[in-house]
N, C-alpha and C positions, 0 to 999 in steps of 0.2 A: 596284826592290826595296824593300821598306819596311823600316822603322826597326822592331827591338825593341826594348820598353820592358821597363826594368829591374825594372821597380816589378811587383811582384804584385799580382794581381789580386784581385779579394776572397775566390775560393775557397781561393788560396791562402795567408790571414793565418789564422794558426791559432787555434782560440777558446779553447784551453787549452794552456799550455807547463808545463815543468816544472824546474823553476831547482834544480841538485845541488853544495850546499854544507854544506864539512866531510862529513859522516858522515851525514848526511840529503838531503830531497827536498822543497821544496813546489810542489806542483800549484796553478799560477795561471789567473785566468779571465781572460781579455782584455779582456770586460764588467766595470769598476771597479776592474779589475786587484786584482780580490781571492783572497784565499788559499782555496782548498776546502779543500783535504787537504798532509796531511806523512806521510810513511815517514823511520823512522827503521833504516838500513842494521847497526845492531849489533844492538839490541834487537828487532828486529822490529814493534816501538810505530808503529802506524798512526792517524790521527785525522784526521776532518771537521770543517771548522770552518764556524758559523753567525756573523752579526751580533754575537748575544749570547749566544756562548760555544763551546763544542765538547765533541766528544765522540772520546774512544779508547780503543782496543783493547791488548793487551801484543801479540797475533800479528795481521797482515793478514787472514788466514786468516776470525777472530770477527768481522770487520767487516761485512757481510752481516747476519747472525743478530744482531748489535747491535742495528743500525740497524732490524732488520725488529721488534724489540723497542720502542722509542721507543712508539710510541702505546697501548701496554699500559701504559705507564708516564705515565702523564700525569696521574694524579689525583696521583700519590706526587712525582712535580716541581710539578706545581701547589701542594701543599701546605707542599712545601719551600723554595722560591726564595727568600721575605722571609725566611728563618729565618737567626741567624746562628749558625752550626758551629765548632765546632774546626777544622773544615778551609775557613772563610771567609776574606776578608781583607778584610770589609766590604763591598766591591762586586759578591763572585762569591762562587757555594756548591759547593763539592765532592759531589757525590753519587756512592758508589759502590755497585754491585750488580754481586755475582760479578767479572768481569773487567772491567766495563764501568765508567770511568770519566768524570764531566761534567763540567765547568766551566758555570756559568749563571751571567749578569746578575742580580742580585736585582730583582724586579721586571717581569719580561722574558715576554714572550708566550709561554706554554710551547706553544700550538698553532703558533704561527707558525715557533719554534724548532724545532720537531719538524717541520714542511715542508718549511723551510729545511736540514737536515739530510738528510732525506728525496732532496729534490732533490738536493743537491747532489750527495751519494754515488752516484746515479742514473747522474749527468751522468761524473763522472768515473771509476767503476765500469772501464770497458775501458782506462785508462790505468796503475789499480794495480799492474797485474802486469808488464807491457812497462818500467814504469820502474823498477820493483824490481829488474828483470832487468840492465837499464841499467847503473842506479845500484851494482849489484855486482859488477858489473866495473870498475869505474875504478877505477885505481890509486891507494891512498893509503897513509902511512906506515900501523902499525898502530895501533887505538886503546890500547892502552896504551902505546906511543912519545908519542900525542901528549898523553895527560894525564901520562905522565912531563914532557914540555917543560914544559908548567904548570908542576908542583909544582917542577922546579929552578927557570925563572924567574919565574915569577908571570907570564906572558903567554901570551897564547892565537896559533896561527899559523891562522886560519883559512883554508878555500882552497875558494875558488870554482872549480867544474871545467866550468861552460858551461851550456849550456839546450838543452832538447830541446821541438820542436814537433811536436803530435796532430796529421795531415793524414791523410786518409782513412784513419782506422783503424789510423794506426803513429807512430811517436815518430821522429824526425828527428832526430838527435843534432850539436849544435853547439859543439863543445869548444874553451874557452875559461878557458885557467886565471890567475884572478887570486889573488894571497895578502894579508892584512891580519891585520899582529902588533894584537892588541889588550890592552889592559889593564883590569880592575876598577877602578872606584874607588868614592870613599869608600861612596855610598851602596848597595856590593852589586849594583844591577841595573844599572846600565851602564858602556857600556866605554870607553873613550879608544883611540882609533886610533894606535897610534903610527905604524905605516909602514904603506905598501898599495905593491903594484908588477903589473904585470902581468905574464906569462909564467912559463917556469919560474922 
């Protein structure tokens, strides 16, 4: 009798997973283990992310007709990118038109960005809807419960609920729930871990 081996075989490591934490989703690529896309489960805020920068939607739905918009758009980001806006923060420029909001690198290849972009939305296109589907059903407090915890104690519970793998054509769901109370500090953008645990 021969021995099974545990280990997967190449068809089956999957080239894009999808890791559903808190109240959102991001779609990872296995190549550089980079980020393509996020779905946001309250708001419906969908977004493709490039090298140097991204681009979102308010509904999934616009993401399509966005994206198929980008290279119409290319003298008006070309023209923009070094500029710095009210809605800059030095390094990146806000462009928004209708629904369609960007973040771009100042400086940054606006054809390469718009390929990249292009691509990618491409690539993960058939994974959008099955993980929205997903990701809306798992169980969590409701989002006004959890920005209630906030505002009493000035901590965030956040809760990792597993990862799901694309293998031919469907999402794999691998639920795994980890919690981490985190805290603000001083400087606003990041947090302090106070506890992490795994399970319920």
């Amino acid at each position: 009798m021969r021995e099974q081996s545990n280990m997967p075989n190449k068809r089956q490591i999957p080239d894009y997973a999808v890791r559903f934490i808190g109240y959102s989703a991001r779609i990872i690529a296995r190549k550089r283990n980079a980020d393509y896309a996020s779905l946001d489960f309250v708001s419906d805020m969908t977004g493709v992310f490039a090298d140097d920068g991204y681009l979102s939607v308010p509904e999934r739905a616009a993401l399509s007709s966005a994206v198929a918009e980008l290279p119409r758009s290319i003298d008006h980001l070309r023209s923009s990118v070094n500029l710095l806006t009210p809605n800059s923060d030095g390094h990146r420029v806000e462009l928004r038109g209708g629904e369609i909001s960007i973040w771009i690198n100042r400086g940054a290849d606006i054809e390469r960005f718009i390929s990249q972009i292009t691509r990618r939305y491409r690539a993960i296109e058939p994974i959008l809807e099955p993980a929205k589907r997903l990701g809306s059903k798992i169980k969590r407090p409701s989002y006004d419960d959890y920005l209630d915890e906030i505002a009493k104690t000035g901590v965030a519970r956040v809760v990792s609920y597993g990862v799901a793998h694309f293998v031919d054509g469907k999402l794999a769901y691998y639920p795994e729930r980890e919690t981490a109370l985190m805290k603000p500090v001083a400087d606003g953008r990041t947090f302090q871990v106070l506890e992490h645990w795994k399970g319920q």
